[in-house]
C-alpha positions as a printed Julia matrix, in Angstrom:
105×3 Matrix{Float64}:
  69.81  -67.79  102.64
  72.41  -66.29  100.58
  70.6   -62.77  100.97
  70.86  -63.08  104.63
  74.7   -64.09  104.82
  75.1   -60.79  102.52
  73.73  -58.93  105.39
  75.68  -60.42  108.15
  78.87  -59.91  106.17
  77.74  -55.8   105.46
  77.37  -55.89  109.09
  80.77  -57.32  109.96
  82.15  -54.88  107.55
  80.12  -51.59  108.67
  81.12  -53.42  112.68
  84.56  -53.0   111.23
  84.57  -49.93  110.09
  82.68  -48.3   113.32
  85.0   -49.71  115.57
  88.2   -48.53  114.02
  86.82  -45.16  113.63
  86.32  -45.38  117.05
  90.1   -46.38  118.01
  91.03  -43.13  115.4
  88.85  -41.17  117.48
  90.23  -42.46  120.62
  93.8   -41.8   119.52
  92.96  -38.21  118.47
  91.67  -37.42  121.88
  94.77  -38.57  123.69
  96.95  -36.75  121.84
  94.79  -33.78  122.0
  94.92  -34.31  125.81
  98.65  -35.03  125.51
  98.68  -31.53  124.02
  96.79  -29.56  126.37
  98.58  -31.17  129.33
 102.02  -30.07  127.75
 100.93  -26.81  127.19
  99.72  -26.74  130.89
 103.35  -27.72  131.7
 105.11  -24.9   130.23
 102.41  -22.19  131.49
 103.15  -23.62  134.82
 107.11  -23.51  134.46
 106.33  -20.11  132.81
 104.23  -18.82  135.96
 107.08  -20.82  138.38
 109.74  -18.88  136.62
 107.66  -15.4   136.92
 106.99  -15.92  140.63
 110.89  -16.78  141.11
 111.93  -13.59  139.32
 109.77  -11.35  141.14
 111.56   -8.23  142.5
 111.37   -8.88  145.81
 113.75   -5.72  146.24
 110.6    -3.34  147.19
 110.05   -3.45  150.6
 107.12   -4.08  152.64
 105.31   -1.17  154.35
 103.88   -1.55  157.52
 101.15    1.7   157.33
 100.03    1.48  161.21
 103.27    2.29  162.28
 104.13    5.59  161.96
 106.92    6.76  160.17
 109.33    9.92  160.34
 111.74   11.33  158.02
 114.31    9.74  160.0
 113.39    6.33  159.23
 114.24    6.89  155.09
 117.65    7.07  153.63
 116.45    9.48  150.97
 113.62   11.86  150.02
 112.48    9.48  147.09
 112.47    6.5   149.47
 109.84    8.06  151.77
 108.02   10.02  149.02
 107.18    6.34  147.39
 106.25    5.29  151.11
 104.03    8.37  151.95
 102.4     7.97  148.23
 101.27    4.12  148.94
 100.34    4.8   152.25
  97.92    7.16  151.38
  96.54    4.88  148.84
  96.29    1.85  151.36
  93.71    4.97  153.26
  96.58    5.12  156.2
  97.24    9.48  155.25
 100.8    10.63  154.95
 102.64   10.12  158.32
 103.06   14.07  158.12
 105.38   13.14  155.94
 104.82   16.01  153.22
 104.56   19.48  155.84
 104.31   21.63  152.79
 102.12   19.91  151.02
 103.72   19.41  147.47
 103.36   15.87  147.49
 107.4    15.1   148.26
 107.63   13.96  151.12
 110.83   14.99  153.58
 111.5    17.87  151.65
C-alpha cells in the first residue's frame, strides 16, 4: 500500500512539474509572438512612411502619344523622356534627329 501511494504522489509531482513547464512554454510563445507582431508593426510604419515619401515629383509618361520638342521645357527634360521611352519599346518620338542620344538638341 505504502509503495503504491509513493507512486501516486511521484505522479502528482512529475503532473506538476509537466504542467508548469507547459504554462513556461506557453508564456514564451506569446511573447515570442508579441515580438514578431511588434516587429511587423514597425516594418509596416517603416514601408507606410517609404510609400508617403516617395518622389512623386517625376512625372508620368504617356509613350503612345507622341511627343515633340515643343512639349519639354528643357533639353534634359525630354532627353530623360526619349531615354525611358525607348526602354518601355515605344522608339524615340524623333526626338534625337542626330542621333547622339540628346534629345532636342
Amino acid at each position: 500500500m505504502n509503495a503504491t501511494k509513493l507512486e501516486e504522489k511521484q505522479r502528482e509531482i512529475e503532473a506538476e512539474k509537466y504542467r508548469k513547464e507547459a504554462e513556461e512554454d506557453m508564456k514564451r510563445i506569446q511573447e515570442e509572438a508579441k515580438e514578431e507582431q511588434a516587429k511587423r508593426k514597425v516594418e509596416e510604419d517603416e514601408s507606410e512612411k517609404d510609400e508617403k515619401s516617395y518622389d512623386y515629383s517625376t512625372p508620368i509618361y504617356n509613350f503612345k502619344e507622341d511627343k515633340d520638342c515643343s512639349d519639354f521645357s528643357n533639353t534634359s527634360e525630354a532627353t530623360e523622356f526619349m531615354k525611358k521611352s525607348i526602354a518601355a519599346g515605344f522608339g524615340d518620338h524623333r526626338l534625337d534627329r542626330n542621333r547622339d542620344g540628346i534629345a532636342c538638341n
